[in-house]
N, C-alpha and C positions, 0 to 999 in steps of 0.2 A: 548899435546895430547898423549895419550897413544901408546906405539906400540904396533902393530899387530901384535897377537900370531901368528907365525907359523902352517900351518896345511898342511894334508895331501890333493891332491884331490880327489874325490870319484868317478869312473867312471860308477857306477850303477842307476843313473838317467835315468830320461823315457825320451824315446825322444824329445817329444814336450820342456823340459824347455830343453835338449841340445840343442838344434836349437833355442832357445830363449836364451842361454846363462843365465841364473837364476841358482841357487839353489835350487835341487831337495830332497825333504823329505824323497825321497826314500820307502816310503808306501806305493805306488799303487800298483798293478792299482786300482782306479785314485789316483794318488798323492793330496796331498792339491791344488797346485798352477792348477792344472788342474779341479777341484772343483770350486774352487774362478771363474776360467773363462769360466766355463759352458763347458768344452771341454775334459767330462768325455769320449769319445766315442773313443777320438784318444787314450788317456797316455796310451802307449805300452811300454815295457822295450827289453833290446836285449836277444837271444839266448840264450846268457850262464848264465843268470839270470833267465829266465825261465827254462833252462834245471836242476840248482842246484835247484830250488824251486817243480822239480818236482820229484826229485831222493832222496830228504833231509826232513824230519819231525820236525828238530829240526829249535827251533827258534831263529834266533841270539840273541844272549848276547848285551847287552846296555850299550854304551861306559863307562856309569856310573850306573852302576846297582842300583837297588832302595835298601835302607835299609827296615829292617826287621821293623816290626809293633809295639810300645812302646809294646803291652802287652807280649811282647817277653822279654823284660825286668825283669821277672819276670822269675824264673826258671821254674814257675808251667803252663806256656804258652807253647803252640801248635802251630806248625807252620800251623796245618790248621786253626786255630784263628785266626791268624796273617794275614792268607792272605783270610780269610770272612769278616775282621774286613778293610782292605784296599779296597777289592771289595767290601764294602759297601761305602767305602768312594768316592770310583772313580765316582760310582751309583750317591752318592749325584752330586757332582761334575756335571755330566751331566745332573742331570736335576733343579738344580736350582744354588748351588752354585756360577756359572761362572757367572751369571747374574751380580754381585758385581761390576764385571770389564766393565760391556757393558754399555755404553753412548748409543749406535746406536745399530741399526741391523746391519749394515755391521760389526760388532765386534763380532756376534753369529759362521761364521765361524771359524776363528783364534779360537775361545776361548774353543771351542767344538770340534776340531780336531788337529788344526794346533798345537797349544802350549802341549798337552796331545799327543801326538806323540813324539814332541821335548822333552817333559819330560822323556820317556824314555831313552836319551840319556844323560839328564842332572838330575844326584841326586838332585842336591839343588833345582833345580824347581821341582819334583817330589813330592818332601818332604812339599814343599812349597802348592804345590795345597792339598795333604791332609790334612795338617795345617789346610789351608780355609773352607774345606771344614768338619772338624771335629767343626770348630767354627761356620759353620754355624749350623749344628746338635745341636751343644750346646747352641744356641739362640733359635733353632728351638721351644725344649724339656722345656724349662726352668721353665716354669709356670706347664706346667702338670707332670713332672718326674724330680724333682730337682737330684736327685740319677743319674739318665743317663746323665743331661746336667753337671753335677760335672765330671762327666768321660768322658764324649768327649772334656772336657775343659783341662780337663790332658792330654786327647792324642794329643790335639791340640798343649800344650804348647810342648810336647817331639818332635813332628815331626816338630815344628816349629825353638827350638834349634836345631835339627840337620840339618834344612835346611839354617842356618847361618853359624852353622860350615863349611858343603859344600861347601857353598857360599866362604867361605876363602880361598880354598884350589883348589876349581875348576875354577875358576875364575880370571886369573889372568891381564888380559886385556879385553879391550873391542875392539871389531871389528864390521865389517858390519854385520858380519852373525849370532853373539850373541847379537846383541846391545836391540833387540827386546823383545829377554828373559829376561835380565837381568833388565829391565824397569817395565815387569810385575811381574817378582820375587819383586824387591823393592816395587810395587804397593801391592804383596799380605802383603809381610811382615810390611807393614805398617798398615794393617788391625790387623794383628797379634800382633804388638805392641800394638795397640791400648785396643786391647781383652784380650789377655793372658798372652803377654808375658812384661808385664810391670808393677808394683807394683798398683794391682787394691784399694790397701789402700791409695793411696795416691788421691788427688784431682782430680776430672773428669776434671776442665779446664788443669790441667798438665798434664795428659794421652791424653788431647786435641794436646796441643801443641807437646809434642811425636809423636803421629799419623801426624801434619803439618811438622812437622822435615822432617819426612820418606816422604811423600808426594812432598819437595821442592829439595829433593836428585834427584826422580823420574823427574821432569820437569827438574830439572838442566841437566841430562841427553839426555834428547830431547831437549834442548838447545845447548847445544855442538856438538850434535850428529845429529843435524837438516837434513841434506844429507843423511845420513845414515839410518835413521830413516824413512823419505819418501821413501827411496828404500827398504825397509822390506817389509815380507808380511803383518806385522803389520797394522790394519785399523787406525791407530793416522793420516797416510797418509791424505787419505779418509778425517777423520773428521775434521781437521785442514785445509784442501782446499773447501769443502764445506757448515762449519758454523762457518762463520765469524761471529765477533761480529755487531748485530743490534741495534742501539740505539734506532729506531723507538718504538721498542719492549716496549720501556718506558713508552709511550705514552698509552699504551692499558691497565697500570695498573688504578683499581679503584681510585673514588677519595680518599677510608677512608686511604688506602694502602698507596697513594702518599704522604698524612697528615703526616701519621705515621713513614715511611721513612726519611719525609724532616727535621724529627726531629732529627735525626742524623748531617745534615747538621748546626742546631740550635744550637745543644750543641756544636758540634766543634770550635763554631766562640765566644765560651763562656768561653771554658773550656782551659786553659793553661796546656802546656808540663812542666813536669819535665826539667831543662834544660842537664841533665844525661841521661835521654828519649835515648834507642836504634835508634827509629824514628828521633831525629833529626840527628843522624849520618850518618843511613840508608838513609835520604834523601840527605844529602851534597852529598855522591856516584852518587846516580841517579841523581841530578841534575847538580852538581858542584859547589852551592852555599848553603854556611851554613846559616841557619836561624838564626839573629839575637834578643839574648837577652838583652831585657836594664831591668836596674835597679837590676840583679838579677833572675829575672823571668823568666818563659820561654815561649816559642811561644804559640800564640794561635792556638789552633789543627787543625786548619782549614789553617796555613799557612806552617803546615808540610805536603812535597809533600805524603809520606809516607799513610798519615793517610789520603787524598784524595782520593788514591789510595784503601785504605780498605773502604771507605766509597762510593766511585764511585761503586766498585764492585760489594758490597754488595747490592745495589737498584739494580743492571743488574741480579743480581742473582734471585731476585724475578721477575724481567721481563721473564728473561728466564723458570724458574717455571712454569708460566703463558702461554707459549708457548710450553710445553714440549715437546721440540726436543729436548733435551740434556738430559739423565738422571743423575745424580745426580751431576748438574751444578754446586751445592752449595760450590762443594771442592773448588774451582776456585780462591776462596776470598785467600787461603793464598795463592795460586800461583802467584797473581798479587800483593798483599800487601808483599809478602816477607819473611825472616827470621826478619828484624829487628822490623816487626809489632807482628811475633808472641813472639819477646824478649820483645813487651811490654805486651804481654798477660801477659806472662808467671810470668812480673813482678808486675802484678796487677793494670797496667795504669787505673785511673776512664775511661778513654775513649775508650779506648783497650777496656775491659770489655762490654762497654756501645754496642760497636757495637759487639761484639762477641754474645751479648743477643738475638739482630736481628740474626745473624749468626746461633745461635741456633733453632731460627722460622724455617728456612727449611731445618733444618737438622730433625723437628718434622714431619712435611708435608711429608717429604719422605719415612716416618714411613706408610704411605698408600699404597705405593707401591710396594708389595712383590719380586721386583726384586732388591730393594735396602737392602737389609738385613741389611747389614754390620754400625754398627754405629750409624743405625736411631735411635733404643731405648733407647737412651740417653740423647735426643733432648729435651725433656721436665725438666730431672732433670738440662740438662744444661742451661736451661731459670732460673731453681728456686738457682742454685746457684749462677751464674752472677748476677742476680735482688739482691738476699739477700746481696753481695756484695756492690753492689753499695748500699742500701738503710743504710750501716753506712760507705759511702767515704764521699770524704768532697766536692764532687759534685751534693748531693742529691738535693739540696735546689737552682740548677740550670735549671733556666726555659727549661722545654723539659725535663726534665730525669725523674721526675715521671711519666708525661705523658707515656714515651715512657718503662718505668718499665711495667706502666699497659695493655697498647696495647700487648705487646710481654707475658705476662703471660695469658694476655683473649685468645690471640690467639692458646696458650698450654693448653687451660682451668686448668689453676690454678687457685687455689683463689686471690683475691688481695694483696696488702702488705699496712701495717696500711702507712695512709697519702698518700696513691696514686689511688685514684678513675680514673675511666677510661671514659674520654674527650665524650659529643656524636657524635662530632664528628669522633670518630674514631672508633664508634661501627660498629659490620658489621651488623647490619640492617639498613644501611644506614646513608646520613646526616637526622640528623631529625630538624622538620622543625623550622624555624629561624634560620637556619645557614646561615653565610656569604659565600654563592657560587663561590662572585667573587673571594673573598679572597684565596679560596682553592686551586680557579685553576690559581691566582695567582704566585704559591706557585714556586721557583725555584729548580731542582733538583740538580744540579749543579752537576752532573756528571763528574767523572775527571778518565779516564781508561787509 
């Protein structure tokens, strides 16, 4: 475990969190934590904070002052540019960007006051939200002003390296009272990998697994940190005591959906591991027993605990979808499958692939929701490159993989891929009729979480 930097204590907090012993933001009246608990009426500060705030115009300096605007970079830039060009950004920021981050409403406070207050004490989060928020402009803009989303992609990319550099420098432990920043900084810059700051020439599935890198950094964090993390103002609190996982949730998907799912379960019991496979290693860890290869060969995917685990998820993922209480659930899959699931993305496992194509289904769906911004428009090209993949692996010709090729491209309205028509059982106008009903719902989901 890290130790805990050293710091000063600050004795200009409002009364109420003194007497509550918390951490005061020190922005009121009302502070955040006095917002969060509805008890804007008391947060009072003492005497000699009121009396400097009433004899003084100036406004304190921020332990970490925010750097100057990329177009400053340039000599022929204006510091009033610089700072119309950030007050717009901050603008975005409030009124849609932070959406990126929110699962819940209880995530709209924090993310609209509490963390953009604490930014001005911390550069690298500063830098970090106009990052996000210059990329979001630049998804915004894309199809109607390629010239502006070209430039907010570059200013994206500048304030995004200098909020890593920050990161190096300001950052040198983690403690209770940063733990919360430093969770959502890694959350944005993982956005920012994914968008800007990563060689966008190279393949969408490896700018994929990129973005799941930065993502498992973020939970590893809240894994370690789990105490610390509950006692933030942070809503992970919140949302981690109040929506647990529901398997019932399973139950309420269609039948074409459940067909088209349990086809992942189908190919797995079909399809053999590499016996090299990250996953079989990854799973000796988690479980303590190595999966056994005879003759040479390697396990069938369906006895790597690993590949369970990506395949259990991923059908919850669509349940939860289906129930949206969670917004953008989808991430989930590499948090519960791992780094060593995404080593076999990354290395082009037939089966890795196969389910990452589903993975990509609600990553297109959440392309309808304008609070997901971040990621969604990529969902469809990610179906049609996993599919073209797999339609020259040496798994193609494995009962279930064209099927389940053509359900996940109808469901992106793609067109088909030659040799893989799409089941009617799996259309979404239903079963049509002469289908084996009992057979469907038959069907086991065999969920492993």
């Amino acid at each position: 475990m890290l130790k805990r930097k050293s710091h000063t204590k600050s004795k200009n907090g409002c009364r109420s969190c003194k007497k509550r012993h918390v951490k005061c933001d020190e922005q009121g009246p009302p502070c955040l934590n006095c917002v969060m608990r509805k008890e804007t009426d008391t947060c009072s500060y003492g005497f000699l904070r009121q009396a400097n705030a009433a004899t003084s115009s100036v406004v304190p300096v921020p332990s970490q002052p925010p750097t100057s605007s990329p177009r400053s970079f340039s000599s022929s830039a204006s510091v009033e540019v610089d700072r119309l060009l950030e007050l717009e950004l901050i603008h975005r920021w409030s009124i849609r960007s932070w959406t990126c981050q929110a699962s819940t409403p209880h995530c709209q406070p924090y993310l609209l006051q509490y963390l953009p207050r604490a930014a001005l004490r911390h550069g690298y989060l500063l830098n970090a939200i106009l990052a996000t928020a210059a990329v979001d402009l630049g998804i915004s803009c894309a199809s109607t002003s390629p010239t502006d989303s070209a430039r907010y992609f570059k200013t994206a990319l500048a304030y995004g390296t200098k909020a890593t550099a920050d990161f190096r420098t300001q950052v040198t432990s983690l403690a209770p009272d940063n733990v919360d920043l430093v969770f959502y900084f890694t959350s944005l810059v993982a956005v920012l990998q994914f968008t800007v700051m990563c060689d966008t020439s190279i393949s969408l599935i490896d700018r994929v697994c990129e973005y799941a890198t930065m993502g498992l950094k973020s939970g590893r964090m809240i894994f370690d940190n789990m105490q610390w993390m509950m006692a933030s103002s942070s809503p992970l609190g919140t949302i981690i005591r109040n929506f647990a996982v529901d398997l019932s949730f399973l139950d309420q998907l269609d039948p074409q959906t459940k067909a088209a799912l349990e086809l992942m379960s189908s190919v797995s019991q079909q399809v053999r591991v590499p016996p090299t496979s990250p996953t079989i290693q990854g799973s000796a860890v988690l479980t303590g027993e190595m999966v056994i290869c005879e003759d040479g060969a390697g396990p069938l995917a369906s006895d790597v605990y690993i590949y369970k685990l990506a395949i259990g998820q991923t059908k919850y993922c669509y349940a939860e979808e289906l129930q949206n209480r969670l917004k953008g659930y989808f991430h989930n899959v590499f948090a519960v499958s791992g780094s060593h699931f995404v080593a076999a993305v990354r290395g082009r496992e037939p089966m890795a692939i196969f389910i990452l194509m589903y993975w990509a289904v609600l990553v297109q769906r959440a392309a309808k929701d304008p609070a997901l911004w971040a990621l969604v428009s990529e969902g469809r090209d990610l179906v049609a490159e996993s599919s073209t993949l797999l339609l020259f692996s040496d798994i193609i010709d494995v009962p279930g993989v064209r099927e389940g090729i053509a359900w996940t491209r109808n469901e992106v309205d793609l067109f088909p891929l030659p040799g893989c028509p799409l089941p009617a059982m799996l259309t979404r106008s239903g079963i049509t009729e002469g289908f084996d009903t009992d057979a469907l719902e038959a069907l086991s989901l065999g969920v492993e979480i």
